[in-house]
N, C-alpha and C positions, 0 to 999 in steps of 0.2 A: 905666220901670225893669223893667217884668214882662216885655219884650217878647225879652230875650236869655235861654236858657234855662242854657246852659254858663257855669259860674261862673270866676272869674280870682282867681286867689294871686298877689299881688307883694310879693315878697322886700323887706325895709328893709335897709335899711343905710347910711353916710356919703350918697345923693344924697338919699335921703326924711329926712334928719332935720331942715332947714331950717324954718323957721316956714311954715306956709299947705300944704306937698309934701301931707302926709297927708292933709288937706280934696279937694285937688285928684285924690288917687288916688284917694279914694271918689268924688268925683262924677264921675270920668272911667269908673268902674265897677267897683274893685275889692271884691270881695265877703270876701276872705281875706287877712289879713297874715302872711309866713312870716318867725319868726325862725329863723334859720341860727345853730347852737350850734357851728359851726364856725369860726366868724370874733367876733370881740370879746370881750367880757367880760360877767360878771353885772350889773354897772354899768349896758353899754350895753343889756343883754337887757331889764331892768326898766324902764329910761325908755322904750327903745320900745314894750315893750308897754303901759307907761301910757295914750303917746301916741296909740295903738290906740284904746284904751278911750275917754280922751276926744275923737277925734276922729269917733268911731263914736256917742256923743252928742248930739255938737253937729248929726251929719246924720241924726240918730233913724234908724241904721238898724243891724241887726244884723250886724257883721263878727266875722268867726272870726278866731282868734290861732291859729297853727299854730306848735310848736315843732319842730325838725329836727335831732335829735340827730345830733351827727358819726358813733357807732357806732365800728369796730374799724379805723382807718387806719394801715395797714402803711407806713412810710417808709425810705428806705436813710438809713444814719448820714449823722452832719453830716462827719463828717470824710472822706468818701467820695470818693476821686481821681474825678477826670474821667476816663473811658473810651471812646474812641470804639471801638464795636464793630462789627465785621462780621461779614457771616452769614457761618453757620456757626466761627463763631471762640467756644471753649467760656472761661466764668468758672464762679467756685465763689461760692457762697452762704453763709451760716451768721449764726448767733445772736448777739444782742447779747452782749458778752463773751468774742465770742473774736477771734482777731487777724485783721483786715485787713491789704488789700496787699497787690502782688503777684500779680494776678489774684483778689484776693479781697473781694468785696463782703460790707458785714454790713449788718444791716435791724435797725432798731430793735423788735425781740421777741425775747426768750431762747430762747424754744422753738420759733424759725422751723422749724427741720427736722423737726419736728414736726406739720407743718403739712400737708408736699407728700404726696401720693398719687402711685402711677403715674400716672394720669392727669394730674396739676397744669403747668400753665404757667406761667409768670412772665413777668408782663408790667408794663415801666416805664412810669409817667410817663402820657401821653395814646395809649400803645398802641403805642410803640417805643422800644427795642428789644423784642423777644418771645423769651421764651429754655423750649425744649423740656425736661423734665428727664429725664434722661438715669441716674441714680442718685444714693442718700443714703450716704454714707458717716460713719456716726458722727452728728456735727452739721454735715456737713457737705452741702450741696446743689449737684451737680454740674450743668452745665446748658449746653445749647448753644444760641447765638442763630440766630433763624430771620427775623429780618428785623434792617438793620443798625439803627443809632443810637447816643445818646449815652447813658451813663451817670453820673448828674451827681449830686451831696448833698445829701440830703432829698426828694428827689422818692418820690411816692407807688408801690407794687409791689403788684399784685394776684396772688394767687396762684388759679388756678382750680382749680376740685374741693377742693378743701382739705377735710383732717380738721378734727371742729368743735374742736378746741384752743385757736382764739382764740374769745375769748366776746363773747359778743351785745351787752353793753353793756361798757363801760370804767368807769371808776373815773370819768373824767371826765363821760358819758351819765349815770351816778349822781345826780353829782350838778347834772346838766341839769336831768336829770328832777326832782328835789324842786324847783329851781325852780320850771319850768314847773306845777308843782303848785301853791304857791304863788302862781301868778301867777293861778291858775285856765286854764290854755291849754285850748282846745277841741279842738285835734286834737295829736297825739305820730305826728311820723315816725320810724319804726327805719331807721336806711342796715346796709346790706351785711347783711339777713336773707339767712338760708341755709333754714329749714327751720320750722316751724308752731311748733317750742318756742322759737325766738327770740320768736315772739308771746308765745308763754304766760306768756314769763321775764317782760318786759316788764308783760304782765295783771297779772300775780299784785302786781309791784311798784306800779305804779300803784292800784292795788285798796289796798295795804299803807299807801297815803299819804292812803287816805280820798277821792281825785280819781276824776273821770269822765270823762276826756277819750275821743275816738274815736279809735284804733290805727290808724294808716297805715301798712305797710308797705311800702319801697321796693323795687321789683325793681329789680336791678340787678347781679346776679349770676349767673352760669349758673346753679348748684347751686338758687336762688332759681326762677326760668323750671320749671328740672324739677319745681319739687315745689311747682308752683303752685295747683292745688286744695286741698292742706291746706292752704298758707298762707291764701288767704281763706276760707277757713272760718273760721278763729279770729282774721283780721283785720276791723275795720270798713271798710276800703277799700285802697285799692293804689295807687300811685305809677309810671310808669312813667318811670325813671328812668335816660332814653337813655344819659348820659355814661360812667360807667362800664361798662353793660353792652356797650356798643360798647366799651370797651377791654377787656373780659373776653371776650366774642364775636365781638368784628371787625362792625365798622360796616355792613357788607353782611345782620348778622341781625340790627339789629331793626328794621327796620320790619315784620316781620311780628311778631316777638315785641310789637313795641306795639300791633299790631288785634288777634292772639291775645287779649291779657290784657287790654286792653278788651273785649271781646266775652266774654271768661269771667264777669269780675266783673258786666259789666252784667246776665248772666245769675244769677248769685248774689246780684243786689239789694246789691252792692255798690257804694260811689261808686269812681271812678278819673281819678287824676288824669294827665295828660300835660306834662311837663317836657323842660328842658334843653336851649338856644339857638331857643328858639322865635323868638326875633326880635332874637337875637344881634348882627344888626346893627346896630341902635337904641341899642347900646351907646355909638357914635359916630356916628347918624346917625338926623334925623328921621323917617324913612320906614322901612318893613322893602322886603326885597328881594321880588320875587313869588315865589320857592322859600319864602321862609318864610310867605307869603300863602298858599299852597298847601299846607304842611304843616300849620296852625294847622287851615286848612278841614278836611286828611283827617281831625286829630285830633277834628275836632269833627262831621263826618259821622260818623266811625266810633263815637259816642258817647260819648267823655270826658264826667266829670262836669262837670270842671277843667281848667284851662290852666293853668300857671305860667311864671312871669316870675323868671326869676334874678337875673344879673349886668344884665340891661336895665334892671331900676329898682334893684339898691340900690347900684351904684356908677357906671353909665352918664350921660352927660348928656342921657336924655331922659326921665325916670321917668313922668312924666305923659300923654306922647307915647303911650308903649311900652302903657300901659295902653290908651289910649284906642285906638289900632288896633286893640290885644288883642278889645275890645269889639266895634270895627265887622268885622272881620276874623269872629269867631264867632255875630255878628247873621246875616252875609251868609250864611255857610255853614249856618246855619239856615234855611235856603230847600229845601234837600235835600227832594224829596218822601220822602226814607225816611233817617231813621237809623240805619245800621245795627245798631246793640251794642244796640238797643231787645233787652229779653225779651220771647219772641214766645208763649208761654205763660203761663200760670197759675202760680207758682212760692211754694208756700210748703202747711204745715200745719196752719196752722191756719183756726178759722172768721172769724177778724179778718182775717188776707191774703185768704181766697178774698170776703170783702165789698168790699177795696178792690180786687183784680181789677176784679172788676162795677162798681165805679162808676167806675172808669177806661172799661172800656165802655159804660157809660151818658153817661158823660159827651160820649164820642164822637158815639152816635147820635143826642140830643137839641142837639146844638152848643150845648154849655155855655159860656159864656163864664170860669168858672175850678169850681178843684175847690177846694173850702173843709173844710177837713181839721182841726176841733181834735185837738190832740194835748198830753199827757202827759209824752212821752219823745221825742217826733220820728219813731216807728217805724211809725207809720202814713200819713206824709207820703213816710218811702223806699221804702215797700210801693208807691205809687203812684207815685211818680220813679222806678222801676226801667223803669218799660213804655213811657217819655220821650214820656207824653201830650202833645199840640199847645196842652193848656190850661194857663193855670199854676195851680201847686200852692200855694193859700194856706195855711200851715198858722197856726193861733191857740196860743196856748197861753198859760196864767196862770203858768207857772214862769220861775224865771229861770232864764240862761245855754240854755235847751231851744235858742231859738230862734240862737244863735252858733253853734252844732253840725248847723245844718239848712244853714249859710252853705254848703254844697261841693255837697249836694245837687240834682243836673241837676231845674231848671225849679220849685225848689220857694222859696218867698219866704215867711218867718217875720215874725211880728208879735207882740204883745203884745196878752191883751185880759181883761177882770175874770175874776174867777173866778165860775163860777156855782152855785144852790143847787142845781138841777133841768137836766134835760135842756131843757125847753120856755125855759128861762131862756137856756141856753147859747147856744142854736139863734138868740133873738135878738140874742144879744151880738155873733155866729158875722158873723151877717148885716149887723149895724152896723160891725164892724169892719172884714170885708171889701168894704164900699162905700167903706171912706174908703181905707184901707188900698189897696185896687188901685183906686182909681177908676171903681168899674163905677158906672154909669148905674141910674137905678132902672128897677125890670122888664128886667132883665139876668136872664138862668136861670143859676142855678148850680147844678152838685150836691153836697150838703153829706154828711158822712157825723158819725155819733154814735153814742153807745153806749147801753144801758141806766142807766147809773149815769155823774156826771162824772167826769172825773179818774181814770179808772181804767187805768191801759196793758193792752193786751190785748183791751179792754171791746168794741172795735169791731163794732157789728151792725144798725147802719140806714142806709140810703141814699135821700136822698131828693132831689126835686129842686125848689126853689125859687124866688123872684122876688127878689133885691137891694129893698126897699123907699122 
C-alpha cells in the first residue's frame, strides 16, 4: 500500500453506487472520494458519503471525503435561440430580465453587464464561440466573435477578467456547504476562485459552522493563475483545474500553468491536486490511451500531491479499471530519479518545521526505511511531504478524522494508535504501530520524531533514529 506515493480522488456518482464498486475502488487504490455538488441532490450527497465512511471501515483504512462546491456558473437562458455564429459576426449580451432576440443573448444573472471589464472575453460552452468585448452600453454587452460556433440554451459562459460582482459562493455552495459540514467532509473545493478573499469568505464560514475541513481552491480562472501566491497562502492546497482554465485561457496555456502551480504550492508546503480527463478515455474503454499514460506520469513527475478521476469512475463503464491504471500508471512514474515540485529548501518559521527538515535529511542519509511522525493535527506529517522524501510518511495519531485529512498528502499514510501518557510511552506505541501498520520487519531503522510533552501541535523537537522491534 506504502509503495505508491501520489494519492487518487475518484469522483462517485451513478457507476460507483452498485453494491461491492466502492470496496473495489479502495482496493484498487483509491485514497479520496469526490462528491461533485454539481450534479444530484442532498439525498444522493448523504448516501454516498455514508457509503464512503462505511466502506473505508470495512478496509480499515483512512479515505478522505472531498466536497466540490459548483461555485458561481454563468449560463445563457433556457429560452435562448440557436445561433450559428461566425467570426467576426457581432451579438449583444445583457442581463436576466431584459429582452432577448434578435441578435440578443441573455445569461441567466441580472447584473451580467456588470460583470465585463475592458479586458473581459466571453467565451461559450467548451471554448467556442469566443466573443472579444467591444463595449457596454447601458446593460447592455456588445461583443464580437473571434472564433465561429454555435450558440445553444443553457450552455455555460465564462466571462474573463471579470469585476468581482458575482460572488464566491451562491445561495446554493451555501447551502452545500452546511452540508458538507454536517457530513464532517475533509476537504471543500471552491470552483471559479478569483482572488485570496474568495478563500477567506469561504474560512470565515466554514469556521461559522464549527467544521474543519481543508480549503481546496480550484484554479481555473485567469484572474485566479494571476494572483496565485495570495491564493495559497490562505488556501490548504490547490486544484489544478484544466477544463475550464483551457476554456478561459485557450488550451495551448496550461500545461505550463499546471507545473507553474504545482511547483509553486509544492514550494509552499501545500498539497495539489491535478485533474480533468486524465484518463477520459476509460470512460468507454478499458485501457487509457498512451497520451494519457504520459500526461498522468508528467503530472506526477512534476509533483502532484493528487490525481483525480472525473467522469472516468462516476459515470464511465469502467470505475474500477480507471482507478487501478490511475495507480499503476503513478507507481511507474515514481521511478523518476527526481521529482520535480519536491521543495528544495528548508521552508518554514518555526523551530517544529526546521526539526522535520532535518529528519527528512536524516532520514535520507541513514536509509530509513520510513519517517514515523506522531501528529496532533497532521501539520507535521505535511512539513515533511512537502520535500517528497523516498520514504513513506507514517503519521500516528490518537484523534479522530486527523488522519482522513492526511488521505491527499504526497507519500504520507495515516493510522490510528492509543493515546499516550508520556513521551517514552508514545515512542512505543509509535513503534508498535508502525510495524504493523507498514509492515516493516523488526530491526528496520526508522526515524521517529516527538515532542517534549504529547499531544501538543507545534510541540515538534526530537528526532531520533530507531529499530522497529
Amino acid at each position: 500500500m506504502m509503495r505508491r506515493r501520489t494519492k487518487i480522488i475518484a469522483t462517485l456518482g451513478p457507476a460507483t453506487d452498485p453494491p461491492g464498486v466502492l470496496d473495489d475502488l479502495i482496493a484498487a487504490g483509491m485514497d479520496c472520494a469526490r462528491l461533485n455538488c454539481s450534479h444530484g441532490n442532498h439525498e444522493d450527497l448523504r448516501r454516498r458519503a455514508a457509503a464512503v465512511r462505511e466502506a473505508a471501515d470495512r478496509a480499515d483504512r483512512p479515505i478522505g471525503l472531498l466536497f466540490d462546491l459548483q461555485g458561481p456558473k454563468l449560463r445563457l437562458a433556457a429560452d435562448t435561440p440557436e445561433i450559428s455564429v461566425a467570426t467576426g459576426e457581432r451579438l449583444t449580451f445583457c442581463g436576466a430580465g431584459r429582452p432577448g432576440g434578435d441578435g440578443r443573448v441573455v445569461v441567466e444573472f441580472h447584473e451580467f453587464s456588470a460583470l465585463v471589464t475592458e479586458k473581459s472575453q466571453l467565451v461559450i460552452g467548451d471554448g467556442v464561440p469566443r466573443f472579444a468585448v467591444e463595449d457596454v452600453d447601458g446593460g447592455d454587452v456588445h461583443a464580437r466573435a473571434l472564433t465561429s460556433g454555435a450558440v445553444l440554451p443553457r450552455k455555460g459562459i465564462n466571462v474573463t477578467y471579470a469585476r468581482p460582482e458575482l460572488p464566491a459562493l451562491t445561495e446554493k455552495d451555501m447551502r452545500d456547504l452546511q452540508l458538507a459540514a454536517e457530513l464532517g467532509g475533509d476537504f471543500i473545493a471552491l470552483s471559479f476562485v478569483r482572488s485570496a478573499a474568495d478563500i477567506e469568505q469561504l474560512r470565515a464560514m466554514v469556521q461559522a459552522s464549527g467544521a474543519s475541513p481543508r480549503l481546496v481552491a480550484k484554479i481555473e480562472k485567469i484572474e485566479a493563475y494571476e494572483n496565485l501566491d495570495a491564493i495559497t497562502a490562505v488556501s490548504d492546497g490547490l486544484m489544478v483545474a484544466r477544463g475550464d482554465y483551457g476554456v478561459e485561457a485557450g488550451v495551448a496555456r496550461v500545461p505550463l500553468m499546471q507545473k507553474d502551480t504545482i511547483r509553486r504550492a509544492t514550494h509552499a508546503g501545500k498539497l495539489v491536486i491535478t485533474a480533468t480527463q486524465m484518463l477520459e478515455s476509460m470512460i468507454q474503454s478499458p485501457e487509457p490511451t498512451r497520451a494519457e499514460a504520459t500526461d498522468v506520469a508528467n503530472a506526477v513527475i512534476d509533483g502532484s500531491s493528487a490525481v483525480m478521476l472525473s467522469a472516468e469512475t462516476s459515470v464511465g463503464a469502467y470505475p474500477v479499471e480507471s482507478v487501478a491504471a490511475m495507480a499503476e500508471l503513478a507507481l511507474a512514474a515514481e521511478e523518476s530519479p527526481v521529482i520535480h515540485g519536491r521543495a528544495k529548501e528548508a521552508i518554514g518559521t518555526t523551530t517544529a518545521e526546521a526539526v522535520l527538515h532535518g529528519a527528512v535529511t536524516l532520514a535520507n542519509e541513514v536509509d530509513a526505511a520510513a519517517l514515523v511522525v506522531p501528529t496532533a493535527t497532521g501539520n507535521a506529517a505535511r512539513a515533511c511531504s512537502k520535500y517528497r522524501p523516498p520514504q513513506p510518511v507514517i503519521a500516528l495519531t490518537h484523534l479522530p478524522h486527523v488522519a482522513e485529512k492526511l488521505s491527499l498528502e504526497w507519500g504520507v499514510y495515516a493510522a490510528s494508535m492509543p493515546a499516550a501518557g508520556s513521551v517514552d510511552e508514545m515512542i512505543d506505541h509509535a513503534l508498535v504501530t508502525a510495524k504493523e501498520y507498514g509492515d516493516l520487519p523488526p530491526g528496520a531503522r526508522v526515524v521517529l520524531t516527538a515532542g517534549r510533552t504529547t499531544g501538543t501541535p507545534g510541540a515538534t523537537n526530537l528526532v531520533m533514529v530507531r529499530e522497529i522491534p
